[in-house]
N, C-alpha and C positions, 0 to 999 in steps of 0.2 A: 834593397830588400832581398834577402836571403828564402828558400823554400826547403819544403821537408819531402824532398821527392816519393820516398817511401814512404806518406802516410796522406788516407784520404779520409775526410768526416763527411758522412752525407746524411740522411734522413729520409724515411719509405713516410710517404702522404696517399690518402688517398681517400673513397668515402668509404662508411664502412661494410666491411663485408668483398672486398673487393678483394683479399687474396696479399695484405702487409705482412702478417705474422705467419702464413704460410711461407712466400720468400725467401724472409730472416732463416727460416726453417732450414729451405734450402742452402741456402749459401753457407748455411755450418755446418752440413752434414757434407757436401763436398768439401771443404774445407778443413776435414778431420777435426772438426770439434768433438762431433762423436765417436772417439774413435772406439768408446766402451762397446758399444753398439755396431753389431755384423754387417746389420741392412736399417736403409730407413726406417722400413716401417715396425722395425721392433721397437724404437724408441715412442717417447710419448708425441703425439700432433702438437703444434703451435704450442714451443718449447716458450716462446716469450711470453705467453700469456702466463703467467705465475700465479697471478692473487684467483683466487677459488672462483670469487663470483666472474672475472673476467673466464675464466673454462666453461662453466656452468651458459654463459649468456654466448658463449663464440663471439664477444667482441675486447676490442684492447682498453682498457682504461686510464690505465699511466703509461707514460711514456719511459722505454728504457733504453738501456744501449746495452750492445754488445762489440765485438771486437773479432773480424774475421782476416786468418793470415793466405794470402795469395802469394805466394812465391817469395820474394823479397818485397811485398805490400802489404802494410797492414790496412784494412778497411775498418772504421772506427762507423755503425750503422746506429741509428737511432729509428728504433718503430714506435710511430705516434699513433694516438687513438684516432677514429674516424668522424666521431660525434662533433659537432660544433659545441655541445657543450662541456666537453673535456679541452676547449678553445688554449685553454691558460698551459695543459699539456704540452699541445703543439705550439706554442710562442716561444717555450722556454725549449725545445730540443729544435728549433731553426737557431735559439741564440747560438747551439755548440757546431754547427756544418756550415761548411762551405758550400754545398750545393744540395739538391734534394732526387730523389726518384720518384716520380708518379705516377702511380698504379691506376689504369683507367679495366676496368670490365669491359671486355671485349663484347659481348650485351649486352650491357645496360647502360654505354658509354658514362659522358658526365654527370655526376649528379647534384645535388647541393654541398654535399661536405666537401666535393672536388673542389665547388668554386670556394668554398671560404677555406681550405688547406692552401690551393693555388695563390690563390687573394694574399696570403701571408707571406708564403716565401719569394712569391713577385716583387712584393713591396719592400722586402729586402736585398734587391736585387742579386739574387741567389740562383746560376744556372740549373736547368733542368733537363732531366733526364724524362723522356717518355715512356713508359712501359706497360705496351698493353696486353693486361693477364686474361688468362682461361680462355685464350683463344681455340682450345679444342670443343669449346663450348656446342652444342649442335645448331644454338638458334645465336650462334657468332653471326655478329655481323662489322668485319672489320675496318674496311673504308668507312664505313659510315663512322662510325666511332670515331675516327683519324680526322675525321673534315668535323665534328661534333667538338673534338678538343682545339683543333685550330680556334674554333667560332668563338669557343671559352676564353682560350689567349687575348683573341681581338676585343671578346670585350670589359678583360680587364687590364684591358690598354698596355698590353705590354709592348713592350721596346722591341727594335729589329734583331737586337740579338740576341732577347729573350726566347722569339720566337721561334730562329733558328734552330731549335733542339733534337737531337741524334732520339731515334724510333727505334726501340728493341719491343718482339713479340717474344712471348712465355706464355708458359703453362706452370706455375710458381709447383704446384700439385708433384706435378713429375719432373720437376728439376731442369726444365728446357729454357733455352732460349736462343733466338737467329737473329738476324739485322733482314733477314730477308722475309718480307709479307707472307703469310700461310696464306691456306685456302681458309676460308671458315670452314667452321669445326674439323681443321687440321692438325697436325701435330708438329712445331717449330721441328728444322732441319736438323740443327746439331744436338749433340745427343747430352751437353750439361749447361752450365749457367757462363762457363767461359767467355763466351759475348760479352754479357753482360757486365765481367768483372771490367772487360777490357775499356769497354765506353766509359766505364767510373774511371778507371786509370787516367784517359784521354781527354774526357771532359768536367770532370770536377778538378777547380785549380789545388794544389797541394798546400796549404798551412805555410804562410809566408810570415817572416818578422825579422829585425834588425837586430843584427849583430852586436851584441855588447849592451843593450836594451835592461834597465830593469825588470824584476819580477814581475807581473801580471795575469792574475787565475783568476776569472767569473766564477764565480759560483752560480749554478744553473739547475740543482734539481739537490735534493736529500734524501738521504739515507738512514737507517739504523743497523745497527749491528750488537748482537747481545754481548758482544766480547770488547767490542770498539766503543760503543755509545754512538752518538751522530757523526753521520759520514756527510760530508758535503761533497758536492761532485760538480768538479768545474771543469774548464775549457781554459788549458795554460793558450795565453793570451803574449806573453814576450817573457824570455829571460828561461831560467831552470827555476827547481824548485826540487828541493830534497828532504827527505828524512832524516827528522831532527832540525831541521832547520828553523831560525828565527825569523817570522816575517810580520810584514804590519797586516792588521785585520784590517781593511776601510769597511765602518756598519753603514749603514743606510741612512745615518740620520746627518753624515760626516766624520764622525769621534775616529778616532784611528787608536788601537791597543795593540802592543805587540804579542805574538804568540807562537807557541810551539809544535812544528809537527809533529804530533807522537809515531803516526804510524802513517804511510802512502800506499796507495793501491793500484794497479790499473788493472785493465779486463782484456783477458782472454780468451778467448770464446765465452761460456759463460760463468766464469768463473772473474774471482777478483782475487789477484797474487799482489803478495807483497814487492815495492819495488823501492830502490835508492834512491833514484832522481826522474826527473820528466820532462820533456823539452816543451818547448812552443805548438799548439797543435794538436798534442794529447790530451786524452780524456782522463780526469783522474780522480781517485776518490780519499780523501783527506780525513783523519780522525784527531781529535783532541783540541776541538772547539763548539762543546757544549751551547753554546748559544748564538750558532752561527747561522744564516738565515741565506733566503734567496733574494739573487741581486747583488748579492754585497762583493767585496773585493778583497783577494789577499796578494799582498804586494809587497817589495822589496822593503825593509827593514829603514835605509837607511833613507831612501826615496819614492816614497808612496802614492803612487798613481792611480785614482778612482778611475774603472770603467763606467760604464752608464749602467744606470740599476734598469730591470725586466719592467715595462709596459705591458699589460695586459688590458682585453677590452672589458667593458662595465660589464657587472652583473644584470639581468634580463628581468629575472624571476625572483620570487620570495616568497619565504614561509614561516611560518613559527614552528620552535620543536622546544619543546617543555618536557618536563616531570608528567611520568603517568599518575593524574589525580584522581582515577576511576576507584570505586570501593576495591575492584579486585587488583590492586596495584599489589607488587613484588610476588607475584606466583608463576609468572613467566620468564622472570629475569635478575640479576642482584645488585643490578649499580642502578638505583632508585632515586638517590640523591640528586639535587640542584648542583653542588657541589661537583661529582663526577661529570655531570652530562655538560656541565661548562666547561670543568678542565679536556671534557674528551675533543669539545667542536674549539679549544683554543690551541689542541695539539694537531686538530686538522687545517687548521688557518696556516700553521709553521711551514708546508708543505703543498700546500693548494692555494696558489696565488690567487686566485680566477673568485674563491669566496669570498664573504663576508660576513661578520655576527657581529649584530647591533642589538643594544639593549631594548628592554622593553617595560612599559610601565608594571607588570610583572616580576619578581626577582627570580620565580624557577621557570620563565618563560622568552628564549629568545628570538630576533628572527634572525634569518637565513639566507643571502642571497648568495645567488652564482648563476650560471648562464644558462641554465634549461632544469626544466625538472626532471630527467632523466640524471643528472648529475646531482640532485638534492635525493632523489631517491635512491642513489649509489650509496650514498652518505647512510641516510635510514637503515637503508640494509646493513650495511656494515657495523653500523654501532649495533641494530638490535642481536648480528651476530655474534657479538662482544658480550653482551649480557646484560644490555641495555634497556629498559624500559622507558617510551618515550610518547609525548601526544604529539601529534603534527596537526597544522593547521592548512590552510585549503592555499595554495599556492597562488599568489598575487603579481601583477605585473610592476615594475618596477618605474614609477615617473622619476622627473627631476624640472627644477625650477632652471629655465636656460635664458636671460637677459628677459626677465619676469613673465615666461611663457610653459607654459605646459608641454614639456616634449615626452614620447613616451616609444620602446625600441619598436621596432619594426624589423619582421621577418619574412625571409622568401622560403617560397612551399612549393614545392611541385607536389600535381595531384595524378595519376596512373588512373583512370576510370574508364567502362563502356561509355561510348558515345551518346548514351541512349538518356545516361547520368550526366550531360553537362547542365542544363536547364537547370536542376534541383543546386550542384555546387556549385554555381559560379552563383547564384541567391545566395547562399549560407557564405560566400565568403564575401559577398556584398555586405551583409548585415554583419561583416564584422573589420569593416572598412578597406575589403581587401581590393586590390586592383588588378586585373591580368596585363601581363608583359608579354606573354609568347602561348599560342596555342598551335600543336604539331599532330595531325592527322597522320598516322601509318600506315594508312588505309588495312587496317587490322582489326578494327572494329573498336579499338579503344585509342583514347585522346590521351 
């Protein structure tokens, strides 16, 4: 097995709010991506966050990538969303990295998105990077955190080598980072992200593959483009791949079609440039396969080798979303039809594995599953700000018949309360069959 020394894919996890999309931030403004831009803070904050409602809420909702150059290294980043129910996000940008960084809040240590982010790239046995941000915090509290994420490791059983993982402290904000512990609410030693680029250097393995290997590119996430049409965007997996070039499509169902590259992209910084060829390891974005989907494979022409298609975990929740059939329907909106409102939730399925739309004894009435309803309400919003007019229904829990038994999902909650409030919620999550697993006094007056 051969390796691509000059090239690293990794992915920022972390829960949300924890300081991802600021990071990314940093590492392209030292990296001369901006170079239009004098000083950081002329440019816009959390450049990754693109789509409106992700500005508007300060959190990430699609997962993207960028492309950051260190000297002779290129850093290929993927910032994933925080939310568990953006889950299907972060499945499919662990498929394109070799290893991850974990952003822990130097405050607030672990939280639930930690452990189901953690929980994913574990089980892929995917090394990891520690990184614990906003350490200039005033009510930092940094050992604690450090013995808080060990306790996380241990209890999703990771391995000894998992566990062994290199500890960078940052301030993502001001562009810092040391190897060496602050004080709480300090300010890391050195004065930019240099640390930090060097641990990815050191400890993410580089993009390895066999000499002479056919074609092999995942497709792992989609695109559009108003000039291109759909961009598929895969993770070349063995062999090259060029523009123009003839290769086999493998779809999802097995069928293999040959097909044409029209056009190839990669990314740098945040731009996507046209490019000839692309090796093993690179990220790259393809145009001129209209009905190309996620999971699928494009592979060498003459010898066609299927990757494994994207697993993603079951939808949670459900809903219905219909046709507005109120008297005052089409005064607020102009796509009214049963017609639009199916093609629109059939073009968000293309793109959002983690869904689903099932029919209903209704014909302008479907339902809606996916993994929390913070991600069914992403959806709402977005059609209604398309032009959409819509009913929704009261959001349902999702069963399934399991060897003729009634199973139904189950989630973990942490609850932040005065002490004063355990009596009333540990009732309310009784009567809704919940169970405590950990209860943590900080002698602070809250549990």
């Amino acid at each position: 097995m051969q390796s691509r020394d000059d090239l690293r894919n990794v992915a920022i996890i972390a829960h949300v709010d924890h300081g991802k999309t600021t990071l990314v931030d940093a590492m392209l403004w030292q990296s001369g991506a901006f170079a239009a831009y004098k000083e950081q803070g002329e440019g816009k904050d959390r450049v990754m966050d693109s789509m409106d409602l992700e500005r508007e809420k300060g959190i990430t909702i699609l997962a993207k990538n960028t492309a950051v150059k260190r000297g002779d290294m290129t850093v290929n980043i993927i910032d994933t969303p925080g939310h568990a129910d953006f889950g299907g996000e972060v499945e499919r940008g662990l498929e394109m990295v070799d290893g991850v960084l974990l952003l822990v809040d130097a405050s607030e240590g672990p939280l639930p998105q930690t452990r189901f982010v953690l929980r994913k790239a574990l089980s892929k046995k995917l090394p990891v990077i520690l990184v614990i941000n906003k350490v200039d915090r005033s009510d930092a509290r940094i050992a604690e955190v450090l013995n808080e994420t060990y306790e996380l490791f241990l209890d999703l059983d990771a391995d000894e080598k998992q566990i062994e993982f290199p500890i960078v402290y940052a301030c993502a904000k001001a562009g810092r980072a040391s190897l060496t512990q602050t004080a709480d609410g300090g300010m890391p030693e050195e004065i930019d992200l240099q640390v930090l680029f060097d641990v990815i250097k050191e400890t993410i393995p580089a993009p390895t593959y066999t000499e002479g290997a056919p074609l092999q590119a995942h497709v792992t996430n989609l695109d559009a483009s108003p000039y291109l049409g759909r961009l598929a965007l895969c993770r070349v997996r063995q062999g090259t791949i060029s523009k123009g070039q003839t290769v086999a499509w493998i779809r999802t169902d097995g069928s293999v079609e040959k097909v044409k590259i029209s056009e190839l992209l990669i990314t740098e910084g945040l731009e996507r440039v046209p490019a000839l060829s692309a090796g093993p390891g690179d990220i790259i974005a393809v145009a001129g396969i209209e009905e190309i989907t996620l999971g699928e494979t494009l592979a060498d022409a003459e010898n066609p080798i299927a990757l494994p298609l994207i697993t993603v975990d079951e939808p949670s929740i459900s809903m219905t979303i219909g046709i507005n059939t109120s008297p005052l329907a089409g005064q607020s909106g102009k796509k009214v039809t049963a017609r639009l409102v199916k093609n629109r939730l059939d073009a968000e399925l293309v793109g959002n594995v983690s869904l689903r739309v099932l029919s209903t004894e209704r014909p302008d009435t479907w339902e809606v599953q996916g993994r929390g309803e913070l991600q069914l309400a992403v959806l709402v919003e977005l059609m209604r700000r398309e032009g959409f007019e819509l009913t929704v229904g009261k959001p349902q829990v999702v069963t399934k018949m399991v060897d003729g038994k009634m199973h139904e999902p189950m989630e973990r909650l942490t609850v932040d309360i005065p002490e004063d409030y355990l009596g009333v919620v540990t009732q309310l999550m009784a009567l809704r069959k919940g169970r405590m697993e950990q209860m943590v006094n900080h002698g602070t007056g809250t549990l």
